[in-house]
Structures are given as structure tokens and as C-alpha cells.
TORBA-763213 format. One line per 10 residues: number of its first residue (from 1); their letters; for each residue x, y, z of C-alpha. Coordinates in steps of 0.05 Angstrom, whole numbers, plus 5000, padded with zeros to 4 digits. Example, Ala and Ser with C-alpha at 12.3 -4.5 7.8 and 13.67 -1.06 7.14 Angstrom:
1 = AS = 5246 4910 5156; 5273 4979 5143
//
This chain:
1 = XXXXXXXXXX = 1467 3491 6313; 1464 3492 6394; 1413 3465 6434; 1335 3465 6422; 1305 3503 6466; 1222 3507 6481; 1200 3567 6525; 1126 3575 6548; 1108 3627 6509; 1104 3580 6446
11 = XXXXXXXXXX = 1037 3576 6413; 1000 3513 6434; 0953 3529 6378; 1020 3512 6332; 1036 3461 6352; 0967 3429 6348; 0969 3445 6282; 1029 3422 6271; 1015 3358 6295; 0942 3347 6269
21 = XXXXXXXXXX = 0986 3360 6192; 1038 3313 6203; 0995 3260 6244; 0945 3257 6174; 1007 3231 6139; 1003 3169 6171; 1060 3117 6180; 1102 3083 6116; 1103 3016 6135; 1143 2950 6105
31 = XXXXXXXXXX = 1096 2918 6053; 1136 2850 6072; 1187 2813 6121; 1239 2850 6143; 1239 2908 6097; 1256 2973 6114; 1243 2978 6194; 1176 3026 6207; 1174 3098 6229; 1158 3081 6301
41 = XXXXXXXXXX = 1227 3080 6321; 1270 3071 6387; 1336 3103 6413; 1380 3084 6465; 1387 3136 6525; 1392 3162 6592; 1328 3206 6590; 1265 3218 6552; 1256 3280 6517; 1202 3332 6495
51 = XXXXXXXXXX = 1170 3320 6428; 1201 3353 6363; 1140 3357 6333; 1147 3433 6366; 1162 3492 6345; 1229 3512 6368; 1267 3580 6393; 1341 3582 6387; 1369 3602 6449; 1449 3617 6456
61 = XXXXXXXXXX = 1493 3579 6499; 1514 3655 6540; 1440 3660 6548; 1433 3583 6580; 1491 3597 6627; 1464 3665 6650; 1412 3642 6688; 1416 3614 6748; 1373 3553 6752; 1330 3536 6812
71 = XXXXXXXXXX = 1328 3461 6786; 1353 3425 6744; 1321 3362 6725; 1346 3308 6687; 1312 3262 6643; 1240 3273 6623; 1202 3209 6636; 1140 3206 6682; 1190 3212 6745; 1229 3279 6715
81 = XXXXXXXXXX = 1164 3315 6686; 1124 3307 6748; 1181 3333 6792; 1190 3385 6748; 1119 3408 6748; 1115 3404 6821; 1166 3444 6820; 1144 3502 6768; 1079 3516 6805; 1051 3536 6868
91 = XXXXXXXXXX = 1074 3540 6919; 1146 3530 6896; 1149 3563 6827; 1209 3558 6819; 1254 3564 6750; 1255 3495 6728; 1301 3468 6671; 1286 3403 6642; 1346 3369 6607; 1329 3308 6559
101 = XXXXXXXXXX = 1370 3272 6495; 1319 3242 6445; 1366 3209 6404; 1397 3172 6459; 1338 3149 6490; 1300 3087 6493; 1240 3134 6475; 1188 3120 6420; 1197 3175 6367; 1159 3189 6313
111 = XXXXXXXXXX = 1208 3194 6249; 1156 3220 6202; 1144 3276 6244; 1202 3282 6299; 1151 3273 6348; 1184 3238 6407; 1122 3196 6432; 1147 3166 6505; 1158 3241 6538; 1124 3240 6611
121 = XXXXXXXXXX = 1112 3161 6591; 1135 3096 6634; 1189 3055 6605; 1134 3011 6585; 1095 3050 6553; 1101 3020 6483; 1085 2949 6507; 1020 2986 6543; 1000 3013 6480; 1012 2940 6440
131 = XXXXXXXXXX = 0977 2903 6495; 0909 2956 6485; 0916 2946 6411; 0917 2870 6419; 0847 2879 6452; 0815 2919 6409; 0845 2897 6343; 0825 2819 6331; 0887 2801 6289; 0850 2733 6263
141 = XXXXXXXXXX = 0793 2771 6238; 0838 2818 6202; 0866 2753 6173; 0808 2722 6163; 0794 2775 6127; 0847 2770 6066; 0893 2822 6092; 0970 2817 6096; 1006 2818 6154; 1048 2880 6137
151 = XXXXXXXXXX = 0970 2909 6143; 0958 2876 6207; 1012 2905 6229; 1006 2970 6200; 0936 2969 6239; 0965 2951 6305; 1028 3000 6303; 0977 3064 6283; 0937 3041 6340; 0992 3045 6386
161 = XXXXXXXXXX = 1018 3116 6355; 0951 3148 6374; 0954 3122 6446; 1030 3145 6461; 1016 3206 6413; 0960 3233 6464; 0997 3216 6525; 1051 3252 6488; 1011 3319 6463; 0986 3328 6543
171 = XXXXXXXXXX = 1052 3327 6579; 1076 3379 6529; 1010 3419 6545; 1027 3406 6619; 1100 3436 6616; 1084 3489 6559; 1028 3518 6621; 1079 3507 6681; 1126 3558 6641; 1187 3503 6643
181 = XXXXXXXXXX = 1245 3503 6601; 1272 3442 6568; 1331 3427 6527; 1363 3376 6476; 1428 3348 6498; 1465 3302 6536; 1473 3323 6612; 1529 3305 6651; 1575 3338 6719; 1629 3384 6696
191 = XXXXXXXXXX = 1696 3347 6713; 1721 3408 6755; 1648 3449 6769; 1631 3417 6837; 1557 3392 6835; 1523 3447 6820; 1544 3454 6737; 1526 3409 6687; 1549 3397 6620; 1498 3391 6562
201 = XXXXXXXXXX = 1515 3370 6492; 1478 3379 6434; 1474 3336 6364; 1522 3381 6332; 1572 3367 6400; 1564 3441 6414; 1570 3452 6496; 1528 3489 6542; 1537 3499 6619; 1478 3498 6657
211 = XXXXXXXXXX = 1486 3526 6743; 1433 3502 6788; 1416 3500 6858; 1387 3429 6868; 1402 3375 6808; 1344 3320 6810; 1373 3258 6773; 1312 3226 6732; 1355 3182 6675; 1322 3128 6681
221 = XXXXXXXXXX = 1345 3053 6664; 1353 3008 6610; 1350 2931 6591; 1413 2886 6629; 1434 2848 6569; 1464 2789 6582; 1528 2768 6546; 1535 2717 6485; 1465 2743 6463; 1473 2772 6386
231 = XXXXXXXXXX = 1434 2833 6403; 1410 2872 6332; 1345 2907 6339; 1317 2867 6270; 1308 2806 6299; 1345 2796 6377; 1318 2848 6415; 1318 2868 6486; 1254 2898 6523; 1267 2970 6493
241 = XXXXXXXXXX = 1290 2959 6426; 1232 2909 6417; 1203 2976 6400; 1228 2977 6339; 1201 2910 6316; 1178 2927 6243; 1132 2867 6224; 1084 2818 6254; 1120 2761 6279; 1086 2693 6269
251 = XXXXXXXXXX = 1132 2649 6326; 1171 2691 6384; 1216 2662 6433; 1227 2702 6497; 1277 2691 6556; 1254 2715 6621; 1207 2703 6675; 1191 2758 6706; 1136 2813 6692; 1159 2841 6630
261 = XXXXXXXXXX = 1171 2774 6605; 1098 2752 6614; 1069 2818 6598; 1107 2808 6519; 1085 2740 6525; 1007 2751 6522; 1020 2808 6482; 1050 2767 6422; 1003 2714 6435; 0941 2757 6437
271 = XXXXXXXXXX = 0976 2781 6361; 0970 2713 6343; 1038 2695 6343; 1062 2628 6377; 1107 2637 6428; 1151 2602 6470; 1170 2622 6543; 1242 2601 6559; 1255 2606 6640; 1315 2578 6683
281 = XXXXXXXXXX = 1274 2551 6737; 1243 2486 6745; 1180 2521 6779; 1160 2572 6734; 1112 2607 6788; 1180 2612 6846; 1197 2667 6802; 1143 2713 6807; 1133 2696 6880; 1207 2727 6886
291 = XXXXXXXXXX = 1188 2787 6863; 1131 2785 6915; 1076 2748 6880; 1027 2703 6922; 1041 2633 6904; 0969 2627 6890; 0968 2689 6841; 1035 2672 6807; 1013 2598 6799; 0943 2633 6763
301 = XXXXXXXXXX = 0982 2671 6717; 1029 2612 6697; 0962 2575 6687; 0936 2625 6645; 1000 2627 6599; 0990 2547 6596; 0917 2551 6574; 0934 2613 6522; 0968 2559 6480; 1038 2589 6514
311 = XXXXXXXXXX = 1089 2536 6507; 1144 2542 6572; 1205 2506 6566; 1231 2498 6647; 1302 2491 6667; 1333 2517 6603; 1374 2556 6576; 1402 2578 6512; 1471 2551 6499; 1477 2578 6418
321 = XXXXXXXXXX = 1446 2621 6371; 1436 2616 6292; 1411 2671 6270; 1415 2670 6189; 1440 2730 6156; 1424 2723 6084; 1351 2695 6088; 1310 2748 6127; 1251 2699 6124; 1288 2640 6149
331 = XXXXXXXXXX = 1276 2623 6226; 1316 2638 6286; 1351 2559 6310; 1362 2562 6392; 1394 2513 6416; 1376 2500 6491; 1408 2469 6554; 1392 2446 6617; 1402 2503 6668; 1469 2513 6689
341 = XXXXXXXXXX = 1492 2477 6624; 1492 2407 6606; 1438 2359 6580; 1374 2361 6581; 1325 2316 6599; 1297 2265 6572; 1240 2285 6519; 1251 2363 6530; 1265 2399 6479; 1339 2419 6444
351 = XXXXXXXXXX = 1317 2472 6392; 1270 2526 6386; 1259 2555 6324; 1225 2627 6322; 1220 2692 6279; 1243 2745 6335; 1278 2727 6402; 1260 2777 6452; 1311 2773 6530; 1269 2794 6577
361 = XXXXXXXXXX = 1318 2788 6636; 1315 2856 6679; 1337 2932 6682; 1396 2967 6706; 1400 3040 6719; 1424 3089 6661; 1477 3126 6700; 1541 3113 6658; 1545 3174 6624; 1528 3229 6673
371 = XXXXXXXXXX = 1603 3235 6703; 1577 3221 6765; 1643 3219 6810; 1664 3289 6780; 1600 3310 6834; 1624 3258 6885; 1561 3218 6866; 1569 3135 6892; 1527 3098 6854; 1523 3012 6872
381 = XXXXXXXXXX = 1549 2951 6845; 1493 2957 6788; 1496 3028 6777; 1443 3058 6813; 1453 3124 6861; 1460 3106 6925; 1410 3168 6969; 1400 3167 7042; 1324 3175 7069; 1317 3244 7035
391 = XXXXXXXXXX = 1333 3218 6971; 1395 3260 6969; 1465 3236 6936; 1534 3234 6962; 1549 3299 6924; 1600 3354 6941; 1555 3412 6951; 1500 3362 6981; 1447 3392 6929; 1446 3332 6886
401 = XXXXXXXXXX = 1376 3290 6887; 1361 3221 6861; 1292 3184 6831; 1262 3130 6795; 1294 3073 6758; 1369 3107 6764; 1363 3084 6851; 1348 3011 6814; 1290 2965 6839; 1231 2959 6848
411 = XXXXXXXXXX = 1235 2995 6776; 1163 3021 6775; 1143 3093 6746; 1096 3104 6811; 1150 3087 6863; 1191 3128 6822; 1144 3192 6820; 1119 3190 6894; 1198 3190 6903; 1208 3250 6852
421 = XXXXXXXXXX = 1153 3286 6892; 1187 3275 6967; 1253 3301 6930; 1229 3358 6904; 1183 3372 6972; 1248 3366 7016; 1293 3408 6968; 1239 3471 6975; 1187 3458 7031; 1233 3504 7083
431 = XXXXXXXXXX = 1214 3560 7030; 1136 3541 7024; 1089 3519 7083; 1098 3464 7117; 1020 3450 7100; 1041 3426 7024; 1081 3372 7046; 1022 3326 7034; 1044 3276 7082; 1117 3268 7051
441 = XXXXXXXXXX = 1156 3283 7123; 1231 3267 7130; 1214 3230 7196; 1165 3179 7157; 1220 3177 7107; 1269 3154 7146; 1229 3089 7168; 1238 3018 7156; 1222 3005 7086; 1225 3086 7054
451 = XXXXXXXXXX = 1230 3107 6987; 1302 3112 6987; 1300 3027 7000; 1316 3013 6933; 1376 2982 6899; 1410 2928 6936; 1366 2939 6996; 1298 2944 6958; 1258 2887 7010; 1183 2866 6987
461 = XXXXXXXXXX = 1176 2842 7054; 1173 2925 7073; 1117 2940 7038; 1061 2935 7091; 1090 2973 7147; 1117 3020 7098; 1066 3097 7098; 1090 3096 7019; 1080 3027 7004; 1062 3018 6932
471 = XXXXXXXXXX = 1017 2969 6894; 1050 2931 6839; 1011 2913 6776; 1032 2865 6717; 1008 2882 6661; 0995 2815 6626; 0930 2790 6605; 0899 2774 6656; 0923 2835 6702; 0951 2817 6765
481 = XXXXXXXXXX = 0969 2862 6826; 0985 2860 6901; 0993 2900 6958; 1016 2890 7022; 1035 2813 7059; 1034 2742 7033; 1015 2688 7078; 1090 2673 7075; 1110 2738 7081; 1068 2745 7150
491 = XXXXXXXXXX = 1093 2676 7172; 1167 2698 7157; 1157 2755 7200; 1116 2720 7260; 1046 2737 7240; 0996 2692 7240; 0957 2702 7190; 0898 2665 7147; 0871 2679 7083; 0805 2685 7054
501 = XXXXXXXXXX = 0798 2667 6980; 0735 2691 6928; 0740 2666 6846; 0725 2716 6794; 0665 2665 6781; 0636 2674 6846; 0608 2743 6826; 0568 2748 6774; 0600 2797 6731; 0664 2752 6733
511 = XXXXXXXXXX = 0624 2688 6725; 0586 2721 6655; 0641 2769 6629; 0710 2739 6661; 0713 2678 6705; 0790 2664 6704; 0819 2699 6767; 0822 2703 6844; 0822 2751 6897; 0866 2741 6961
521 = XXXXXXXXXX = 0852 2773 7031; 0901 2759 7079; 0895 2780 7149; 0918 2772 7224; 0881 2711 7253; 0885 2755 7331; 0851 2808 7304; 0814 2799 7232; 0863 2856 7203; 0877 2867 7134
531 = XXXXXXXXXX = 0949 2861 7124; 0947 2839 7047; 0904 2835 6979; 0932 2799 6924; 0892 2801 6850; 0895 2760 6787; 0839 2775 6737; 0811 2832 6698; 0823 2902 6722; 0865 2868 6778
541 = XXXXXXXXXX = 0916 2936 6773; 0854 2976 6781; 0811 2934 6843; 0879 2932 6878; 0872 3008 6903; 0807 2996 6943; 0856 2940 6972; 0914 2984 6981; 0862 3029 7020; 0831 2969 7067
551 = XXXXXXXXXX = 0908 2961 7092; 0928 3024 7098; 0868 3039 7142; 0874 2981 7177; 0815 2939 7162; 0778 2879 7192; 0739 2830 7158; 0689 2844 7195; 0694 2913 7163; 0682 2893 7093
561 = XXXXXXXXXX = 0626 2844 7111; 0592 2897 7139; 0587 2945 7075; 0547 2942 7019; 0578 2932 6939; 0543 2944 6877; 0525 2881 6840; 0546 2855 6781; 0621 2887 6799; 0683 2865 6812
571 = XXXXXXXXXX = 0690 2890 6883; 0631 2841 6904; 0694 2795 6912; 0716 2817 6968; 0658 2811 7019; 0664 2746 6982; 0729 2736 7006; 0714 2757 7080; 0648 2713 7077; 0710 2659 7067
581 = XXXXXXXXXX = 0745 2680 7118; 0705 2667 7161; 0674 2603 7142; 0734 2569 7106; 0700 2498 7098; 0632 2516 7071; 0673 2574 7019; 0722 2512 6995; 0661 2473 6978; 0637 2527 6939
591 = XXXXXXXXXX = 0701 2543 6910; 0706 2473 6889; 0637 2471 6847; 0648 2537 6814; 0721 2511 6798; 0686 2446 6767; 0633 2475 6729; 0695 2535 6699; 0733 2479 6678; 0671 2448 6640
601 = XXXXXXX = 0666 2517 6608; 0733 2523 6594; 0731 2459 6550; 0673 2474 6517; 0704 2535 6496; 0769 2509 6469; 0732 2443 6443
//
């Protein structure tokens, strides 16, 4: 058969069509419990891959070989297609080759129509699109309404294929107008080509060498899973084959307590499921403040999962599984431990019982099966490439790049593009002017905290004096996001610092539409600067950039108190903030009788 190949000069007025036919057919769903698993399907990978929903050219493997690549780029998630487009146009335009293997991915595909949904997409992408259709779908109405839950479901799942199927349709627009070639097949080093050949493999284990100058590797990650756990993609699922999840659950049990573990767990919840948070630590919240978190923010969001009916079971662990194998409808049984093993204690809980168990326990980068040391490629102790401040590998011929989730943490598609973009600016900028660089300059890459800190020497504590800091968002409901220093942070590194605190129902578009939140500005008591914003509340992952822009300009408070916002917005929070930062007893009694009369509210509400 050979490999698929998709030149520009397809017809993008094919494959509209194409799509717009096979999208009216709709999804076959399960009309009950475990039947046969939906359409919406998931495959393990290294990469993500264009959408077969295209029409296709057959191109020979003599013809592949003949040309001599300019780049090479592999895997074709939102770090590999934005590289690769960078790359393609002006002022670079050079002759890009995107390399991608849908059916060993841990992309969404489409079975009813080939489509592969998750191309140009973030590894989370499918819980995105659940967590929007759990907003605007009110699963209890539905319900309410006499419908079955293999309808609910079927209402949810189409909601999410429209979402990914549009994020889908534009990236393949993008790269059909960039002129970029892509392939199907798995890429990996050619045991005696140096780095500069790759082999590709397609379905029917046909082989194709591909030459290229510079190599970008874009593979991506996948879920750690732990041993002992009886993983089987109908009911034990990790955080990518959960994407395959075929029914609405009623209970879910989920190990983890990190983001994606909270993010799944106001998912299911906001589905109508009950679900039960299983963590190791005593302190749910000394998680997330590893991972950078203010203590305040993570302590909101654990407050939030409390008050969403969330049950957490601390210091636990599970010691055994039953998992029944001839009643499909029959629950899950998880036996739990204290942490560590042993006992626990008295009055906590020994069992669980749940429809789906979901381990939520971290990522490791997908860089098994590229044949890495045939290029002279080290990877770490987990995997992950190791790059110097140019994000270039260890490789032979010194033309091998490295982006994304395949360096390891921080594991975010942002970090991972800005990191794509310096690669692919460092690779060709000698060729182009120097005037494209757009700020990306080796020296700025080389200092403390760069994009290459990742892996093993990824530090949160970076992030401020970092020129490529990022902000992080969870994507939970509420939202929460940071950028920049914690108060501890600052005091672990000699700052002293202060912070100046504002509740969503301070303003009054918090107080009317959402009151349960904060906003955190933390700043150098010498001099009133800005070294940190911290967010928990609606469209935290979206307020966070005007944050993000206070510290990278450097800030004061007396700055912010001396512009004007909008009311009724969100942003009025943060001359709210400053106004208690600089009058910290009079904005904790006001703090303190919003906080009472929220809490009246809250009852009411749930009363």
C-alpha cells in the first residue's frame, strides 16, 4: 500500500465536502452499559497525525527518498504543526515534511469517517472538549427529562466531536496553505544512517527513508502507568484512553492529585456522576502547591471539589482491585490502604466501589520507539531528550532538535510551542534576518530558567526571572492559573514580599454571576513590584495574561491603582487587590463580611 501522502495541491473544497457527508452521519452509539465502545475512539502513539477524512495521493517510496528534506518534523500535535508552519512560510519557506502515525497515537479519531480529530490539538484536548460540553449540556435536565443515559451520552460525545472536529478541519486548512507534506508511518533513526535519515513505516510495514537537514522531535508523551493497575480501556483507564470511555458513568473513582486529576474530577461531577478523589497525601492542597500552586489558590480549588459534592479520601492508596469480568454492570470493589501500606485509620474508608477507575498519576515522554541512540540521541532517566539552551540533541551530525512533552515537564502545549518556535528560529535564522527572531535570541536562551529547563531540571521557582516564563492554567471548574512568585517562593529566594488579596465577590460581576474565587498579587515590599498573580475563579486561564503582562513589565501597585477598569468585569479585581495592598487591615475586614454573607449564599443555595 505505502505511505499516505497529502500534498498542497489537494482540493480544500473536497475535502469540505467530504467531511460535511460523513459528519451528517452522525455517531453509532451503545444503546446500554458497556456495549459495543463508541466511534470516538483513541490510539496509543508517539505523534498525532493529519485527518483521514482527506483525500489522499499515493506517492512512491523512490519519490519520498528523492527529495531532500529541509525539515523533518515529527509528530503533529500543536508543538510539531506550529513548527512546521513556521517553518513552511516566510521568511524561511523551507520544504517541510511532517511525519505522524494515527493508529499509534493517543489521538481522538473519528472511526465513522477516519477523521483523526486531535491533529494540531493539546494532549488534552478531549477532556477540553468534555469539560465545554459539561457546561452547556445540563445532564439532570436531560434526565429529568426521560432520556437514557446512552442518549445523554450520545449528546455529550457529539458535542465534543464538533469542538475537536473544527479545531481539526483548521489545522488541515493551515498546512494544506503552507504547502507541507505529511505522511502516515512510524518515524524512527536508521540504525546505520547517522542523524540525518529516518525510517518511516507504514500500516502495511512497507519502509520509506526520509533525508533531512534539521530533524525536530515533536512525539509527544503519554500517561506513566503505574504497576499492579489492571489497565483495559472499558473500565481502568489512564488519562488518554479515558478517551474511549463509551457510556455515562454514574460513580468514578480517580487516583491522582494533580491537574489532570482535578480537571476529570469536575468534569465527571459536572456529568453528574459521583466521584471519589483518591490522593496519597494527608494535605490534599501540598500537592498542587508542588507543582507551583499558591497555597491559597490550591486550598480554593480543594474547597471547591469539597463543596461540588467531591468525596476525597486522604492518605490512601489502593492495595487491590476487583474488577468483575462477567457482569459489565456490576461495580468496580477498591480496596484502599493507608499510604505507604498498612491500616487505615480509624473510621476511613476500606472500599470504594465505582463504575470506571480513571489513574491520573502523570506523563512521561513518548520516545521509546524512535531509535534514538542509532542518532547518538541521550534521553533522561524518564525518557525525555536531554537539549542544551538551543534546544538541540546530543546527535551525531548535531542537526537533531527537541520540543514539547518528549524534553518532559512542565508538560504544557504552550511551553512546548514557544519552544518549537526558538528551535525552528535557531535552525534557520542565519538564512533569514535577524529581525524575525521575535525576541527568541540564543543569549536569552541560555539564562537561568530557559526553555530547554525541562526534565529533571524543570524548577517553578524560575519562572519569574525567566524572558519565556509561561502561565499555567488548570482547567477544572473553577479555572485556576498563576504566573510568576508565591509568597513562599519569594521568601525561599530572599524577597520580601507581601500580598494583596481581592474575592471574586468583591466586584460586582463576580459577586452577581460568580462569587467563588480569589485573585493574588504578590509583590516586593522595597519597591511595590509585581513579582506574582495567582487566580482561582472563572476565566482565571484567561485574566492571568493581563497578570503575566504586569510582571513582565515590571509593575507597581501603585501602577494598577492608578488606571481605570471597566465595571462589572473581572479585571476590577485587581485594583482591588492593590487597594489591599496597601491597606491590609481595612481590606481583611472587608474580606471577612463578603466571605460571611458568600457563605450565607452558599447555604441557601445548597439548602
Amino acid at each position: 500500500m505505502g505511505l499516505l501522502y497529502r500534498s498542497a495541491s489537494v482540493s480544500m473544497i473536497m475535502l469540505r465536502m467530504f467531511l460535511c457527508l460523513n459528519l451528517s452521519n452522525g455517531f453509532n452509539l451503545p444503546s446500554k452499559l458497556h456495549s459495543a465502545p463508541t466511534q470516538l475512539r483513541l490510539h496509543q502513539h508517539h505523534m498525532a497525525t493529519t485527518t483521514r477524512a482527506t483525500t489522499y495521493l499515493q506517492l512512491t517510496s523512490e519519490e519520498l527518498a528523492d527529495i531532500d528534506w529541509d525539515l523533518a518534523v515529527i509528530g503533529a500535535g500543536p508543538v510539531g504543526v506550529s513548527a512546521a508552519l513556521l517553518a513552511a512560510r516566510a521568511p524561511y519557506n523551507k520544504k517541510v515534511i511532517l511525519i505522524d502515525a494515527p493508529r499509534n497515537s493517543g489521538a481522538l479519531m473519528n472511526e465513522a469517517t477516519g477523521e483523526d480529530l486531535s491533529i494540531g490539538g493539546p494532549t488534552g484536548l478531549f477532556s477540553k472538549a468534555l469539560r465545554d460540553a459539561g457546561k452547556r449540556i445540563s445532564v439532570s435536565s436531560l434526565k429529568g427529562m426521560g432520556l437514557r443515559d446512552d442518549s445523554v451520552w450520545n449528546e455529550v460525545v457529539t458535542s465534543c466531536l464538533e469542538l475537536a472536529s473544527s479545531n481539526a478541519r483548521d489545522t488541515v486548512r493551515q498546512l494544506e496553505y503552507a504547502g507541507i507534506t505529511y505522511v502516515q508511518g512510524n518515524a524512527a533513526f536508521a540504525d546505520s544512517g547517522g542523524s540525518s535519515s529516518l525510517f518511516v513505516t507504514a500500516e502495511d510495514n512497507s519502509i520509506t527513508t526520509i533525508q533531512a537537514s534539521k530533524i525536530l522531535l515533536a512525539s509527544g508523551s503519554t500517561p506513566f502507568r503505574p504497576g499492579g493497575i489492571p489497565f483495559d480501556g472499558k473500565r481502568v483507564f489512564d488519562s488518554d484512553s479515558i478517551n474511549t470511555l463509551s457510556y455515562l458513568p454514574k460513580s468514578v473513582a480517580i487516583v491522582g492529585s494533580g491537574i489532570i486529576a482535578i480537571e476529570f474530577a469536575k468534569i465527571f461531577k459536572n456529568l453528574g456522576a459521583d466521584v471519589t478523589l483518591i490522593i496519597r497525601d494527608d494535605i490534599p492542597r501540598n500537592a498542587l502547591m508542588k507543582i507551583g500552586l499558591d497555597k491559597d489558590i490550591a486550598a480554593t480549588l480543594v474547597a471547591d471539589l469539597v463543596r461540588s459534592g467531591i468525596k476525597i479520601e486522604r492518605g490512601a492508596q489502593v492495595k487491590k482491585f476487583h474488577v468483575p469480568r462477567d457482569n459489565a454492570k456490576a461495580p468496580i470493589v477498591l480496596d484502599l490502604e493507608a499510604k505507604g501500606g498498612g491500616t487505615r485509620a480509624s473510621g476511613a474508608a476500606t472500599t470504594v466501589k465505582c463504575d470506571i477507575y480513571l489513574a491520573a498519576v502523570g506523563r512521561k515522554p513518548n520516545t521509546a520507539s524512535l531509535n534514538l541512540q542509532a542518532a547518538g540521541v541521550k534521553t533522561d532517566s524518564y525518557g525525555g531528550v536531554e537539549v542544551d539552551c538551543e534546544l538541540k540533541a546530543t546527535s551525531t551530525g548535531g542537526n537533531v532538535y527537541a520540543a514539547g512533552d518528549v524534553l518532559g515537564r512542565p508538560f504544557l502545549a504552550s511551553t512546548g510551542m514557544a519552544q518549537g518556535f526558538a528551535a525552528v528560529r535557531i535552525m534557520f535564522d542565519g538564512e533569514a534576518s535577524s529581525a524575525t527572531s521575535g525576541g527568541y535570541s540564543n543569549s536569552d536562551m541560555c539564562s537561568v530558567g530557559d526553555l530547554s529547563m525541562t526534565g529533571d531540571s524543570f524548577d517553578p521557582k524560575s519562572l519569574a526571572a525567566n524572558p519565556f516564563a509561561f502561565p499555567v492554567g488548570v482547567w477544572s471548574s473553577p479555572e485556576a492559573a498563576y504566573y510568576g512568585l508565591s509568597t513562599q517562593q519569594c521568601k525561599d529566594m530572599g524577597i520580601d514580599a507581601a500580598e494583596g488579596v481581592a474575592l471574586y465577590a468583591e466586584c460586582l460581576r463576580g459577586l452577581v454571576f460568580s462569587p467563588n474565587g480569589l485573585l493574588k498579587l504578590v509583590y516586593d515590599k522595597s519597591n511595590g513590584q509585581i513579582v506574582g498573580v495567582h487566580i482561582c475563579g472563572d476565566d482565571a486561564c484567561e485574566l492571568i495574561h493581563y497578570g503575566m503582562e504586569l510582571v513582565k513589565a515590571e509593575r507597581t501597585i501603585d501602577d494598577i491603582l492608578k488606571n481605570l477598569y471597566s465595571a462589572v468585569t473581572f479585571h476590577e479585581m485587581y485594583r482591588i487587590a492593590a487597594m489591599a495592598a496597601v491597606d491590609g487591615a481595612g481590606a481583611r475586614k472587608r474580606r471577612a463580611a463578603v466571605g460571611k454573607a458568600l457563605a450565607a449564599r452558599n447555604r441557601g443555595i445548597k439548602e
